[in-house]
PDB file with SEQRES, HELIX, SHEET and CRYST1 records, atoms N, CA, C and O in Angstrom:
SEQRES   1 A   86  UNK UNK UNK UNK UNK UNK UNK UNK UNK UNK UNK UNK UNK          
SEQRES   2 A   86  UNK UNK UNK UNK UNK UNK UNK UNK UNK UNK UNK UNK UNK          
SEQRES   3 A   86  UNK UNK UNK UNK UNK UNK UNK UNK UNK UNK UNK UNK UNK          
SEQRES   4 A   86  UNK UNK UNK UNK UNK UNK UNK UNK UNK UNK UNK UNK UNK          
SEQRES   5 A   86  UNK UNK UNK UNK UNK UNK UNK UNK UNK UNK UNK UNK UNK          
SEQRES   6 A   86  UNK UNK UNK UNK UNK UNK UNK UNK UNK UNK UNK UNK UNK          
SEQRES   7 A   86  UNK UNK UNK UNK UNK UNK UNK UNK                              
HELIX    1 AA1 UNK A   25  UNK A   29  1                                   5    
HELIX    2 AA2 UNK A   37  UNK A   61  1                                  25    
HELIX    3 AA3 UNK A   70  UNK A   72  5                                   3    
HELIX    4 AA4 UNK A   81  UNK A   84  1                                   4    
CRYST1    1.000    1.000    1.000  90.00  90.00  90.00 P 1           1          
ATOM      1  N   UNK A   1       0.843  -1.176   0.000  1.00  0.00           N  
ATOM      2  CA  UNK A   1       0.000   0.000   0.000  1.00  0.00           C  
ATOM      3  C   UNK A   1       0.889   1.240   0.000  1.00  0.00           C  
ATOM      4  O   UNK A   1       1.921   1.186   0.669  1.00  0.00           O  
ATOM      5  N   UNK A   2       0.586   2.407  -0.710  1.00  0.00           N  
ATOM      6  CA  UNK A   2       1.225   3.463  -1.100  1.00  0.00           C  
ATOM      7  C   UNK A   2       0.933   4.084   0.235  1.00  0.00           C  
ATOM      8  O   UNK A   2      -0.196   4.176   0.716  1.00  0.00           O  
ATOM      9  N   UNK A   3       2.435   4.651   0.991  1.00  0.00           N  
ATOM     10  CA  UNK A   3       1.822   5.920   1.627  1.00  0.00           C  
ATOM     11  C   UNK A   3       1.018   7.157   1.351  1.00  0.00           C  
ATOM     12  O   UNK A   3       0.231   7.707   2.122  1.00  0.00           O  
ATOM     13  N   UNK A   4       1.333   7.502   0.151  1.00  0.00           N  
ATOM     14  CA  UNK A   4       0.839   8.991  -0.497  1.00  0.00           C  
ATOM     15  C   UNK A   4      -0.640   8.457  -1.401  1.00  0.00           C  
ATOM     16  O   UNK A   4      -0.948   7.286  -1.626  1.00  0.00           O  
ATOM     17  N   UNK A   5      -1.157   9.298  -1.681  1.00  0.00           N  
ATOM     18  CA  UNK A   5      -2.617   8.862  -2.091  1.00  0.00           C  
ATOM     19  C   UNK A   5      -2.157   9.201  -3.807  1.00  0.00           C  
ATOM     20  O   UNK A   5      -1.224   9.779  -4.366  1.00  0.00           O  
ATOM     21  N   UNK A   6      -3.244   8.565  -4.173  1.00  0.00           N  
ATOM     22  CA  UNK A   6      -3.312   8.355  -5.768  1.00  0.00           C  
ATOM     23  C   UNK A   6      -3.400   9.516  -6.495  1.00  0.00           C  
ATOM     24  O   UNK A   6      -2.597   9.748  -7.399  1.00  0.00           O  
ATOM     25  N   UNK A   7      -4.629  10.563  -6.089  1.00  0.00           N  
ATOM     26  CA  UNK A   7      -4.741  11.547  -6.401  1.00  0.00           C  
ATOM     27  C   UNK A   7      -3.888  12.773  -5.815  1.00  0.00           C  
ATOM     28  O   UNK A   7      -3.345  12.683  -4.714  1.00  0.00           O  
ATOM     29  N   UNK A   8      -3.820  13.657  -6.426  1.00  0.00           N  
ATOM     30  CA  UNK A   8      -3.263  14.677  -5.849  1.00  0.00           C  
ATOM     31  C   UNK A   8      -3.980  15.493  -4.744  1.00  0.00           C  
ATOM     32  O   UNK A   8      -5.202  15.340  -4.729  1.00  0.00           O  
ATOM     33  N   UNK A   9      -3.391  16.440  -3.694  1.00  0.00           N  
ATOM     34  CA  UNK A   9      -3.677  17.128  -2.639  1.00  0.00           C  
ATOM     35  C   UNK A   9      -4.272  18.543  -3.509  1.00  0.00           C  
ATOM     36  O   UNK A   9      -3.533  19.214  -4.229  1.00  0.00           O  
ATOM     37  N   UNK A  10      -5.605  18.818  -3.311  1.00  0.00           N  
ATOM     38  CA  UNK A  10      -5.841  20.394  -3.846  1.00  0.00           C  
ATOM     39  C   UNK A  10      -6.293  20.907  -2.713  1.00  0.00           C  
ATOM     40  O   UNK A  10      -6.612  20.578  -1.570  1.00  0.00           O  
ATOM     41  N   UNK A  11      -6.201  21.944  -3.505  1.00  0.00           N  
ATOM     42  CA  UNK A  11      -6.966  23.210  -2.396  1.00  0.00           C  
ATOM     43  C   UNK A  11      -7.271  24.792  -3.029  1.00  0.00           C  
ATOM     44  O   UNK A  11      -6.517  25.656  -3.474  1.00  0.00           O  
ATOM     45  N   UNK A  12      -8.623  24.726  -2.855  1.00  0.00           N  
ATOM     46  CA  UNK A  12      -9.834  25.312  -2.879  1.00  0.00           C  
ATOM     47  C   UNK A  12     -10.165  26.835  -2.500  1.00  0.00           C  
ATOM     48  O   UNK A  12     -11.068  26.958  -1.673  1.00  0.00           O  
ATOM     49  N   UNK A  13      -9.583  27.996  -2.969  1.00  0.00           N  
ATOM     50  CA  UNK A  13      -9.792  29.330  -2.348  1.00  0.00           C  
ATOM     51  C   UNK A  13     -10.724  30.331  -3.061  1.00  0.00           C  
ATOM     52  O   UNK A  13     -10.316  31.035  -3.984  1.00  0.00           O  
ATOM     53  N   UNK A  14     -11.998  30.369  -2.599  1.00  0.00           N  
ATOM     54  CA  UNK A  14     -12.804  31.471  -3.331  1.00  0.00           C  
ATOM     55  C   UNK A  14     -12.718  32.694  -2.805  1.00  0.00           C  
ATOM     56  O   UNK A  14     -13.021  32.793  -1.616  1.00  0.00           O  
ATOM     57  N   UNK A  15     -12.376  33.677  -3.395  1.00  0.00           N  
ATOM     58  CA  UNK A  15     -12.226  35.416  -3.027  1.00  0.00           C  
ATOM     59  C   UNK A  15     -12.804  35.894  -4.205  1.00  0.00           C  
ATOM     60  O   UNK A  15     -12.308  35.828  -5.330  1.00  0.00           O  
ATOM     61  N   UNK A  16     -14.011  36.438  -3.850  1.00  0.00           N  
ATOM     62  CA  UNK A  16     -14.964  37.728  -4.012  1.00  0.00           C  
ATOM     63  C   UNK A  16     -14.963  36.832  -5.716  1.00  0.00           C  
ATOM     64  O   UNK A  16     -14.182  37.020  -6.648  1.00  0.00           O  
ATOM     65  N   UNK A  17     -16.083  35.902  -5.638  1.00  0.00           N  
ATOM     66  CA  UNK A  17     -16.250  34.785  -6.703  1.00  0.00           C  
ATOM     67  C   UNK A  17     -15.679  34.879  -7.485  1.00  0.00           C  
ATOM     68  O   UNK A  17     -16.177  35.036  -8.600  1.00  0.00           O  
ATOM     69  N   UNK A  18     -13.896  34.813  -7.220  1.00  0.00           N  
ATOM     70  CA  UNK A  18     -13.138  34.327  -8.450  1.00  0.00           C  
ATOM     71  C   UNK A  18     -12.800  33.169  -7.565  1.00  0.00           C  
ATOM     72  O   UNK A  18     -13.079  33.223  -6.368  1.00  0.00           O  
ATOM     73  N   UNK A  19     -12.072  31.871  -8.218  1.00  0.00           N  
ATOM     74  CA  UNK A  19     -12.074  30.399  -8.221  1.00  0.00           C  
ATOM     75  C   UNK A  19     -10.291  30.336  -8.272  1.00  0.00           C  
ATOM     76  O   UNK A  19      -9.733  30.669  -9.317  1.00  0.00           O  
ATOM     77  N   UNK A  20      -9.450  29.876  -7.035  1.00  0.00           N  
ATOM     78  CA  UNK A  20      -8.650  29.243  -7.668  1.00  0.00           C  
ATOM     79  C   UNK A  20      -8.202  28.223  -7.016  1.00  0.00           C  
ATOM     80  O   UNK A  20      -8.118  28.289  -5.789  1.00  0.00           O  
ATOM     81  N   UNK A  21      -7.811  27.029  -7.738  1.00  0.00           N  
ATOM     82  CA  UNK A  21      -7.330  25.966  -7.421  1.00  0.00           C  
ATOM     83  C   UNK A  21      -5.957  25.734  -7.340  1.00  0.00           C  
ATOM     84  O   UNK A  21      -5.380  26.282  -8.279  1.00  0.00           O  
ATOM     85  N   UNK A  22      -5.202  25.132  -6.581  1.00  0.00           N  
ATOM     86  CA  UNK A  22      -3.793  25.362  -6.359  1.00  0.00           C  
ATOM     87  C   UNK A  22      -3.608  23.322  -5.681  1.00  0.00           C  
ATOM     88  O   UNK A  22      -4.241  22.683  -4.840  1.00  0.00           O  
ATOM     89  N   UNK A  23      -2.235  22.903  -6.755  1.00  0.00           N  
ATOM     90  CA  UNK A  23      -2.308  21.346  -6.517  1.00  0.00           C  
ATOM     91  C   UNK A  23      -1.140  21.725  -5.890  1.00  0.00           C  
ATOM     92  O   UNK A  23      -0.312  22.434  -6.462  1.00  0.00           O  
ATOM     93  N   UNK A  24      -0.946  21.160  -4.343  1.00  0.00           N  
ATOM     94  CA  UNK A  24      -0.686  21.177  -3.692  1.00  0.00           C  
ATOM     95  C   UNK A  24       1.021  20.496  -3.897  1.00  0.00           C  
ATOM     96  O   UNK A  24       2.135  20.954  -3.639  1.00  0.00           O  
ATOM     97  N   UNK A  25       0.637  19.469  -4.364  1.00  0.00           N  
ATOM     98  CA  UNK A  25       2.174  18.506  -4.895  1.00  0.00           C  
ATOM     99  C   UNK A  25       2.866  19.443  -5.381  1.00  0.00           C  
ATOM    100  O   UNK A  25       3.743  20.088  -4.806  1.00  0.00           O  
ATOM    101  N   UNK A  26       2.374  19.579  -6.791  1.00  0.00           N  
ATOM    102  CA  UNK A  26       3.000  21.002  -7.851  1.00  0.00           C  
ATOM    103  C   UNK A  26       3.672  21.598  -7.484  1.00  0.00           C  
ATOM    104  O   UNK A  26       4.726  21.745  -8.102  1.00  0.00           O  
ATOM    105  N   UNK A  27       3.391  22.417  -6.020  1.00  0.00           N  
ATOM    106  CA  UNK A  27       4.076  23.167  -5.233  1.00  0.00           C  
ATOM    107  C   UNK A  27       5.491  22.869  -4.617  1.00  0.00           C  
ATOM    108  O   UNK A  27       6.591  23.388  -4.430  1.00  0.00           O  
ATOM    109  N   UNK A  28       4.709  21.597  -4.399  1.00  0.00           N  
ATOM    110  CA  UNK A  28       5.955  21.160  -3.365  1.00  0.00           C  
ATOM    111  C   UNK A  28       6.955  20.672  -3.995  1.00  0.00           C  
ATOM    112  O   UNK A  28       8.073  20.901  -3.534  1.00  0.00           O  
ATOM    113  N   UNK A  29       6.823  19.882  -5.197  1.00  0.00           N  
ATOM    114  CA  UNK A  29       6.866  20.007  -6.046  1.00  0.00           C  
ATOM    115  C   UNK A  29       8.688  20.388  -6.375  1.00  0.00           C  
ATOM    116  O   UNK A  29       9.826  20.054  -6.045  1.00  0.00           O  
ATOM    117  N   UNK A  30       7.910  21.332  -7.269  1.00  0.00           N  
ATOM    118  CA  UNK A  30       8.679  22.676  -7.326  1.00  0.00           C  
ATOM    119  C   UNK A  30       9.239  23.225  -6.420  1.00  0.00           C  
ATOM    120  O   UNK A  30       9.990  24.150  -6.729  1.00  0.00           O  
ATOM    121  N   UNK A  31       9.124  22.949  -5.306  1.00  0.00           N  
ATOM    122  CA  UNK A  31       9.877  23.642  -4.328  1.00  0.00           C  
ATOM    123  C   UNK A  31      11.235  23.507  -3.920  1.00  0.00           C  
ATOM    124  O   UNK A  31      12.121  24.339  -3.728  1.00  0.00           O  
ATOM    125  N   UNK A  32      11.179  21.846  -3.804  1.00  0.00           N  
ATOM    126  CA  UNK A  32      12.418  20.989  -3.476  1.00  0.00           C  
ATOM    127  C   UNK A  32      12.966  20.396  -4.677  1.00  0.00           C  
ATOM    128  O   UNK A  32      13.833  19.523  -4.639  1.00  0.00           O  
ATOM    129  N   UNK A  33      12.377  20.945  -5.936  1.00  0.00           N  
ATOM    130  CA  UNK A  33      13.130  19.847  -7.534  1.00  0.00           C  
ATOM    131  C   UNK A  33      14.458  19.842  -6.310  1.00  0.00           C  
ATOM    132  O   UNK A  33      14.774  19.055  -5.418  1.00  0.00           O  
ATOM    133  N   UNK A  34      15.166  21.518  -6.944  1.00  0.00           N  
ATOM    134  CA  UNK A  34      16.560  21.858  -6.543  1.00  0.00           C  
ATOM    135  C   UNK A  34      16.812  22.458  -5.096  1.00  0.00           C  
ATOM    136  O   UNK A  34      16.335  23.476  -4.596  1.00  0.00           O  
ATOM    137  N   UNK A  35      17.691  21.544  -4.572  1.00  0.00           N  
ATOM    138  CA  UNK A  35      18.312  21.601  -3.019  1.00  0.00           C  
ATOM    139  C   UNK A  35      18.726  23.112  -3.051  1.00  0.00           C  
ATOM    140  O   UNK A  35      18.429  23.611  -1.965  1.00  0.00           O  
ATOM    141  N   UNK A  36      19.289  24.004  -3.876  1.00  0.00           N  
ATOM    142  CA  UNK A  36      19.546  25.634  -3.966  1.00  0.00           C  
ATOM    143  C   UNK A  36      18.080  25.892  -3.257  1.00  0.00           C  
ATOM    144  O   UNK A  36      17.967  26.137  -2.056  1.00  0.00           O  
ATOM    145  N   UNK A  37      16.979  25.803  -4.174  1.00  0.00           N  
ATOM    146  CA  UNK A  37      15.990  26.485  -3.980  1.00  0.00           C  
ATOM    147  C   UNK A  37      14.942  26.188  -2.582  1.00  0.00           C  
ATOM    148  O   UNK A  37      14.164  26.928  -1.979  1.00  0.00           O  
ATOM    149  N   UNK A  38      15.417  24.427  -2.358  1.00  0.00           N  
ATOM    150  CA  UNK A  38      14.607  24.307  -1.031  1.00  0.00           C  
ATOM    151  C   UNK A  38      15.614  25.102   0.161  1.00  0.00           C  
ATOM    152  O   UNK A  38      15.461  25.238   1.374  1.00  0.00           O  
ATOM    153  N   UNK A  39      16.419  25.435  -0.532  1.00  0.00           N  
ATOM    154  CA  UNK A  39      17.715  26.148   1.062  1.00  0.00           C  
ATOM    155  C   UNK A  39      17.166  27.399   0.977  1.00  0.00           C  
ATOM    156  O   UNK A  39      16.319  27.894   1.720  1.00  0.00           O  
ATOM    157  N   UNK A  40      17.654  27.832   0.109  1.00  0.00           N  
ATOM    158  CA  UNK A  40      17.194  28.925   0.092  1.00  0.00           C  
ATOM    159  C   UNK A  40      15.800  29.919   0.728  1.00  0.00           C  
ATOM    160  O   UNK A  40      15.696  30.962   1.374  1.00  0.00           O  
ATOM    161  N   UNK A  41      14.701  28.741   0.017  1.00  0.00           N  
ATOM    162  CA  UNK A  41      13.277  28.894   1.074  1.00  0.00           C  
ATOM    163  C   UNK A  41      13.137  28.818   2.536  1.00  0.00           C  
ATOM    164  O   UNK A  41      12.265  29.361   3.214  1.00  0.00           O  
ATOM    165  N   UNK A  42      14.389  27.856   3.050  1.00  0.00           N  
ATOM    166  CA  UNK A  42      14.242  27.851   4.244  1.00  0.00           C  
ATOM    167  C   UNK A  42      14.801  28.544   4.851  1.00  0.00           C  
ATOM    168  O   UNK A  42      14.340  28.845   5.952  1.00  0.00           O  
ATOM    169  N   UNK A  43      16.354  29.248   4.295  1.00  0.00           N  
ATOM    170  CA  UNK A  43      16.908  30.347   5.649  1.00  0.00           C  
ATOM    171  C   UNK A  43      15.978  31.516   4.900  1.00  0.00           C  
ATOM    172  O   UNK A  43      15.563  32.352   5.703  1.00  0.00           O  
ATOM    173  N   UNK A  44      15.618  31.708   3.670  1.00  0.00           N  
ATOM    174  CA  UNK A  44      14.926  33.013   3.830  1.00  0.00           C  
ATOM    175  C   UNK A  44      13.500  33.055   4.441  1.00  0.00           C  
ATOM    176  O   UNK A  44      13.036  34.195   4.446  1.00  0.00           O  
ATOM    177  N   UNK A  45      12.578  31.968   5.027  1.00  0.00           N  
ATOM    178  CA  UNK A  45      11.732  32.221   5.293  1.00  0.00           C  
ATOM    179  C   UNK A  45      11.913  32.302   7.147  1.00  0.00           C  
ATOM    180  O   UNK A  45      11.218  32.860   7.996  1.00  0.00           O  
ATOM    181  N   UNK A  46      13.433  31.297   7.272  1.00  0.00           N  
ATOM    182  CA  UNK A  46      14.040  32.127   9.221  1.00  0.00           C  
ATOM    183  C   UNK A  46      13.726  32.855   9.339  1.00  0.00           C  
ATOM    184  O   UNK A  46      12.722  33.241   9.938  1.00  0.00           O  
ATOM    185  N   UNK A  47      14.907  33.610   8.498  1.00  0.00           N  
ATOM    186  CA  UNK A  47      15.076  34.952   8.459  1.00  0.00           C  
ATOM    187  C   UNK A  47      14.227  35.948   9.105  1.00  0.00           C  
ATOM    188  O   UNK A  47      14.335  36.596  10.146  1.00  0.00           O  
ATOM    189  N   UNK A  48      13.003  35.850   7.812  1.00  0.00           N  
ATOM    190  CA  UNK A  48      11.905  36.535   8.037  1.00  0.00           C  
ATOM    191  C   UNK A  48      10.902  36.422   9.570  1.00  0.00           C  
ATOM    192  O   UNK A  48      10.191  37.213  10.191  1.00  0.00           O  
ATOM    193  N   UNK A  49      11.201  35.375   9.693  1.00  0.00           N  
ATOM    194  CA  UNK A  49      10.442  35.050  11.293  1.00  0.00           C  
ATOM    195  C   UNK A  49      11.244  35.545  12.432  1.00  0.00           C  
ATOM    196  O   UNK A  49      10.767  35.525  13.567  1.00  0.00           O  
ATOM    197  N   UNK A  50      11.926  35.799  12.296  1.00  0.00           N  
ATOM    198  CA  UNK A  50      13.369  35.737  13.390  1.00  0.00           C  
ATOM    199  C   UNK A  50      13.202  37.308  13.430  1.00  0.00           C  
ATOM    200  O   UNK A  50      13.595  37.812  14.482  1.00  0.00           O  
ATOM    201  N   UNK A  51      12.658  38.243  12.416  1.00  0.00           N  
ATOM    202  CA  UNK A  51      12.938  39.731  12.263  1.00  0.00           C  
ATOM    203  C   UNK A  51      11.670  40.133  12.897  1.00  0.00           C  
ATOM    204  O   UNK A  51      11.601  40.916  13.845  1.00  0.00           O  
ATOM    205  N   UNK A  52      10.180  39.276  12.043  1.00  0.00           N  
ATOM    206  CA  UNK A  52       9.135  39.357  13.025  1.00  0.00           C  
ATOM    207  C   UNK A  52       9.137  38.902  14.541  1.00  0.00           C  
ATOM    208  O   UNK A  52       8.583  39.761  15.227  1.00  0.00           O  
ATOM    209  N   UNK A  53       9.475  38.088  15.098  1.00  0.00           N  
ATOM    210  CA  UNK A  53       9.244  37.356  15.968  1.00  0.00           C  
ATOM    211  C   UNK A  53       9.848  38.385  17.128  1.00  0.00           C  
ATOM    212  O   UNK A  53       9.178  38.811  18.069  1.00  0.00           O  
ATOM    213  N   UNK A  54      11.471  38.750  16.836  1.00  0.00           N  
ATOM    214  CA  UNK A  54      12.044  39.787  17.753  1.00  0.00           C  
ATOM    215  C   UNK A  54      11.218  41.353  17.399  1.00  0.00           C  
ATOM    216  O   UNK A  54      10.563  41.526  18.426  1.00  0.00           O  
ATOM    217  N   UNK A  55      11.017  42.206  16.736  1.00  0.00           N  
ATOM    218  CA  UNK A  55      10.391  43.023  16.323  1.00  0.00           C  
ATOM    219  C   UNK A  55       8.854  43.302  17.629  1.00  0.00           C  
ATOM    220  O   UNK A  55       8.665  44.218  18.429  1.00  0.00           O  
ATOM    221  N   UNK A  56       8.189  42.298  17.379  1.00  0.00           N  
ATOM    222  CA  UNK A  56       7.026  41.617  17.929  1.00  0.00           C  
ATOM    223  C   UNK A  56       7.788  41.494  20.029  1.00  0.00           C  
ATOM    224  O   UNK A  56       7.404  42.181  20.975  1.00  0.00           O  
ATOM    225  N   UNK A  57       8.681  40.583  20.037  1.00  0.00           N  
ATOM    226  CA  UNK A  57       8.621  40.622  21.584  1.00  0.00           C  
ATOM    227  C   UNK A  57       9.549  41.782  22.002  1.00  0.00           C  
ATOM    228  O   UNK A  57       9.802  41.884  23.202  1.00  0.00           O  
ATOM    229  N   UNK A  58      10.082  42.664  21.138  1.00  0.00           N  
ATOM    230  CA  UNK A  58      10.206  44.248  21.746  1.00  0.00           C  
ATOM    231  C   UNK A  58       9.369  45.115  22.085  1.00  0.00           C  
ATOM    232  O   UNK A  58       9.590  46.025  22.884  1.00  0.00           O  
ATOM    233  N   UNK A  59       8.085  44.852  21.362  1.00  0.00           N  
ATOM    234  CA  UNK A  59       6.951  45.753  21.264  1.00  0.00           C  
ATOM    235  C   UNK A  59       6.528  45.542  22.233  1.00  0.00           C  
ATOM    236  O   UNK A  59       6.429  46.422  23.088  1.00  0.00           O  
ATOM    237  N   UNK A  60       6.054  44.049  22.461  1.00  0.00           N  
ATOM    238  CA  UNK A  60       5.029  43.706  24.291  1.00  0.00           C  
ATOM    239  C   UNK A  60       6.214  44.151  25.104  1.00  0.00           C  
ATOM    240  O   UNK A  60       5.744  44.805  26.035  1.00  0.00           O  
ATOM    241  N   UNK A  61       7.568  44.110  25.204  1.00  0.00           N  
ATOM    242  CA  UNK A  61       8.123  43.749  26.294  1.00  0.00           C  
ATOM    243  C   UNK A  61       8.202  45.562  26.792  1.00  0.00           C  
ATOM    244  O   UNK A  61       8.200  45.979  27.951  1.00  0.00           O  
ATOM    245  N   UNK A  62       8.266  46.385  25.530  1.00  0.00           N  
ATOM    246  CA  UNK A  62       8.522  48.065  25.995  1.00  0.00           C  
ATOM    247  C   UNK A  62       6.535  48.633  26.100  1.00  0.00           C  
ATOM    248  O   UNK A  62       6.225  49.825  26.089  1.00  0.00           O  
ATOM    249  N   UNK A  63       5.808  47.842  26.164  1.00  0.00           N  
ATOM    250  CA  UNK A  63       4.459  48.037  26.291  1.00  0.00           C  
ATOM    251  C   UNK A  63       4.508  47.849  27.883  1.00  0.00           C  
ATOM    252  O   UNK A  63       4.071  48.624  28.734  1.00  0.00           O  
ATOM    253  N   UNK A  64       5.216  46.503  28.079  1.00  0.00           N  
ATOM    254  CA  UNK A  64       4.594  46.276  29.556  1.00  0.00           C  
ATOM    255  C   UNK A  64       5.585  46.574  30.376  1.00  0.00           C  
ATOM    256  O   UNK A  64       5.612  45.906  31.409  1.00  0.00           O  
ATOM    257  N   UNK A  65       6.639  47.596  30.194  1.00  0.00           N  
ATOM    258  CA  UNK A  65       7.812  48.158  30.909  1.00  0.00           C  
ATOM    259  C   UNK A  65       8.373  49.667  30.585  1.00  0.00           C  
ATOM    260  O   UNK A  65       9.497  50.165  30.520  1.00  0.00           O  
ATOM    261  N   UNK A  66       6.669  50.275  30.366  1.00  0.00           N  
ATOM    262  CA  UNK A  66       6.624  51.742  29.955  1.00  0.00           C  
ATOM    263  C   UNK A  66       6.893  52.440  31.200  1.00  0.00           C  
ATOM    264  O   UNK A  66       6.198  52.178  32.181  1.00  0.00           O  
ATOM    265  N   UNK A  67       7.868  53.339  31.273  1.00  0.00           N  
ATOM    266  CA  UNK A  67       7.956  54.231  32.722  1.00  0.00           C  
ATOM    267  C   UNK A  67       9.325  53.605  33.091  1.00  0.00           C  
ATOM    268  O   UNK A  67      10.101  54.331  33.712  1.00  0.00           O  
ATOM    269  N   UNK A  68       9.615  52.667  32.862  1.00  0.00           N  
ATOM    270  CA  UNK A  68      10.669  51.798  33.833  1.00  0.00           C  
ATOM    271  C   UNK A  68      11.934  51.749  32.929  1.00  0.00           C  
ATOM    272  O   UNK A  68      12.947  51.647  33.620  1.00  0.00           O  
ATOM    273  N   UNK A  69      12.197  51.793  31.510  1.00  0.00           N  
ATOM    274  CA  UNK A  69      13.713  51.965  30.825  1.00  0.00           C  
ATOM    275  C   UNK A  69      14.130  53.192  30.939  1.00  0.00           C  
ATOM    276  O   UNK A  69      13.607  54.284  31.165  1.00  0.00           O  
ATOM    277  N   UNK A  70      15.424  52.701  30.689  1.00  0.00           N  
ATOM    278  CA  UNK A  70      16.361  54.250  30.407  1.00  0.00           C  
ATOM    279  C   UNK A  70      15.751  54.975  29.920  1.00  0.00           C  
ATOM    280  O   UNK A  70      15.279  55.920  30.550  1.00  0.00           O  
ATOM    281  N   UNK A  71      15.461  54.730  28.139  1.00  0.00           N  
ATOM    282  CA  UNK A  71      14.608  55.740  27.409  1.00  0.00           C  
ATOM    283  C   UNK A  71      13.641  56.445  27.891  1.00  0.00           C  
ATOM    284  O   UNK A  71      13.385  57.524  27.356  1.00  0.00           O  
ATOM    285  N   UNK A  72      12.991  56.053  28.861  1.00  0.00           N  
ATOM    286  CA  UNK A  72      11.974  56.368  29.616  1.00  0.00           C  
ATOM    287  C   UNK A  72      12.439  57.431  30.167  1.00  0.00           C  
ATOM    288  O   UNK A  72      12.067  58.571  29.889  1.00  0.00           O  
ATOM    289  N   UNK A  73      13.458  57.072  31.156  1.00  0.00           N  
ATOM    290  CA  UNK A  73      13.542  58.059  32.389  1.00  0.00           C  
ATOM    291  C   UNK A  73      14.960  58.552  32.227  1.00  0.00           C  
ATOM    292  O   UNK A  73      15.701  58.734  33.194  1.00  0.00           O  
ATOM    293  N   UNK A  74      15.348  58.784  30.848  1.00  0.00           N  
ATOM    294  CA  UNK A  74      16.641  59.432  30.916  1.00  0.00           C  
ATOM    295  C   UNK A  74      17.170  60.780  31.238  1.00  0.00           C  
ATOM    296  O   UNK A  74      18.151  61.263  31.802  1.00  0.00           O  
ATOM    297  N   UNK A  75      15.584  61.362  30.351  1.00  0.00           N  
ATOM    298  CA  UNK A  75      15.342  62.589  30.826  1.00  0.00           C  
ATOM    299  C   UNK A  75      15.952  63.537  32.078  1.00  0.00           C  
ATOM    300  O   UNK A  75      16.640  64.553  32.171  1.00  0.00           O  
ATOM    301  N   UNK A  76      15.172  62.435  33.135  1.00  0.00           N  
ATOM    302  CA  UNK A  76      15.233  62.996  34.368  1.00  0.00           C  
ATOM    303  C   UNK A  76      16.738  62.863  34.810  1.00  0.00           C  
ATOM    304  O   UNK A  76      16.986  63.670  35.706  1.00  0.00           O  
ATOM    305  N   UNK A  77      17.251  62.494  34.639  1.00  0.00           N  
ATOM    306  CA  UNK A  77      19.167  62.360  34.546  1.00  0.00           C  
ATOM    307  C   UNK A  77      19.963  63.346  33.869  1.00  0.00           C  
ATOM    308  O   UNK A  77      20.714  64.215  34.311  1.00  0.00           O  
ATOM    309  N   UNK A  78      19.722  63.107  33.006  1.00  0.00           N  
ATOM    310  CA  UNK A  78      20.812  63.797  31.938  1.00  0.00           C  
ATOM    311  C   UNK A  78      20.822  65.276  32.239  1.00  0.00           C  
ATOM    312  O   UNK A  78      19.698  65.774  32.292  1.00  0.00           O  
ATOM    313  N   UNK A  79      21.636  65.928  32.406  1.00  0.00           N  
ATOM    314  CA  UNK A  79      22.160  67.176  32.532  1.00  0.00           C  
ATOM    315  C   UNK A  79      21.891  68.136  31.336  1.00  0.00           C  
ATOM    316  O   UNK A  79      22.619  67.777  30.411  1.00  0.00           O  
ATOM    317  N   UNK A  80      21.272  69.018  31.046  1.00  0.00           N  
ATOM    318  CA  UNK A  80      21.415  69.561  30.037  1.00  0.00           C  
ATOM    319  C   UNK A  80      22.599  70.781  30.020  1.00  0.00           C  
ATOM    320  O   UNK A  80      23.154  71.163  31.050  1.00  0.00           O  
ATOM    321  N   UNK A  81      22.874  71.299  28.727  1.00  0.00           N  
ATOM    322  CA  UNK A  81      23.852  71.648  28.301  1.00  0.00           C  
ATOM    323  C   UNK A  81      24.020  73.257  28.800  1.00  0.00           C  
ATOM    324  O   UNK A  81      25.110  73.828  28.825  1.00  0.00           O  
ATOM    325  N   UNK A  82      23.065  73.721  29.091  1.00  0.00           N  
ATOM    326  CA  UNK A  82      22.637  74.999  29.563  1.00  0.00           C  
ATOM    327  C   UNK A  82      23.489  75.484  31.039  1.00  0.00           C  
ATOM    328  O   UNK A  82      24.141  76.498  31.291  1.00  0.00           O  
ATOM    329  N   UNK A  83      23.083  74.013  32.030  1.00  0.00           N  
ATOM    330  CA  UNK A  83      23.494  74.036  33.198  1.00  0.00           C  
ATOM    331  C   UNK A  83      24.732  73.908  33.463  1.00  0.00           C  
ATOM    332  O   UNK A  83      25.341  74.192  34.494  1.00  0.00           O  
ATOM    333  N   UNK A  84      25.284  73.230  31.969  1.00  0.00           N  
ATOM    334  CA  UNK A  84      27.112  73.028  32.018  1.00  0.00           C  
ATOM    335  C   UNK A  84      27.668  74.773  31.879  1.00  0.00           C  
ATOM    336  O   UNK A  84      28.092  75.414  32.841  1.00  0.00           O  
ATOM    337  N   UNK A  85      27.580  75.151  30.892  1.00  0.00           N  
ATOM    338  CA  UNK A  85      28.287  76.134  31.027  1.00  0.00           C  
ATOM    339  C   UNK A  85      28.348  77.482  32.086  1.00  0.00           C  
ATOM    340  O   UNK A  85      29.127  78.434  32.049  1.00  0.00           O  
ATOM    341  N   UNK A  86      27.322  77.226  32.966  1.00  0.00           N  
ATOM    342  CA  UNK A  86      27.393  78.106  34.375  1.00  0.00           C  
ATOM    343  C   UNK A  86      28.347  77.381  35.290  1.00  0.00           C  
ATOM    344  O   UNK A  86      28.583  77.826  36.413  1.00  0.00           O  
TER     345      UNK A  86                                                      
END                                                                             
């Protein structure tokens, strides 16, 4: 018995009644013919997660630690330039 099925894998996307069908193999397919191109897909699609992913836990982490960084409260430190030269 075949692991993989006889027919091919589709899939089905209707947006604003246009029709398209997309064979799933085809894809894949094509994806991995050439070892260049399956590498390639994979550190560039890291990449891309790795830029979202950090991007993303800077945002919650300076959301839920507003008031409390340097940037925050540097202000209140820093000397301005006015007060130096007296």
């Amino acid at each position: 018995m075949s692991p993989l099925p006889d027919h091919p894998t589709t899939v089905s996307l209707t947006i604003s009644s246009v029709s398209l069908t997309c064979d799933l193999s085809t894809v894949f397919r094509g994806l991995i013919r050439r070892n260049a191109v399956y590498l390639t897909a994979i550190f560039s699609s890291a990449f891309a997660f790795e830029i979202a992913y950090d991007s993303t836990s800077n945002r919650i982490w300076d959301a839920m630690n507003r008031g409390r960084q340097w940037k925050d409260i540097k202000h209140q430190y820093m000397v301005k330039d006015e007060e130096d030269d007296e």
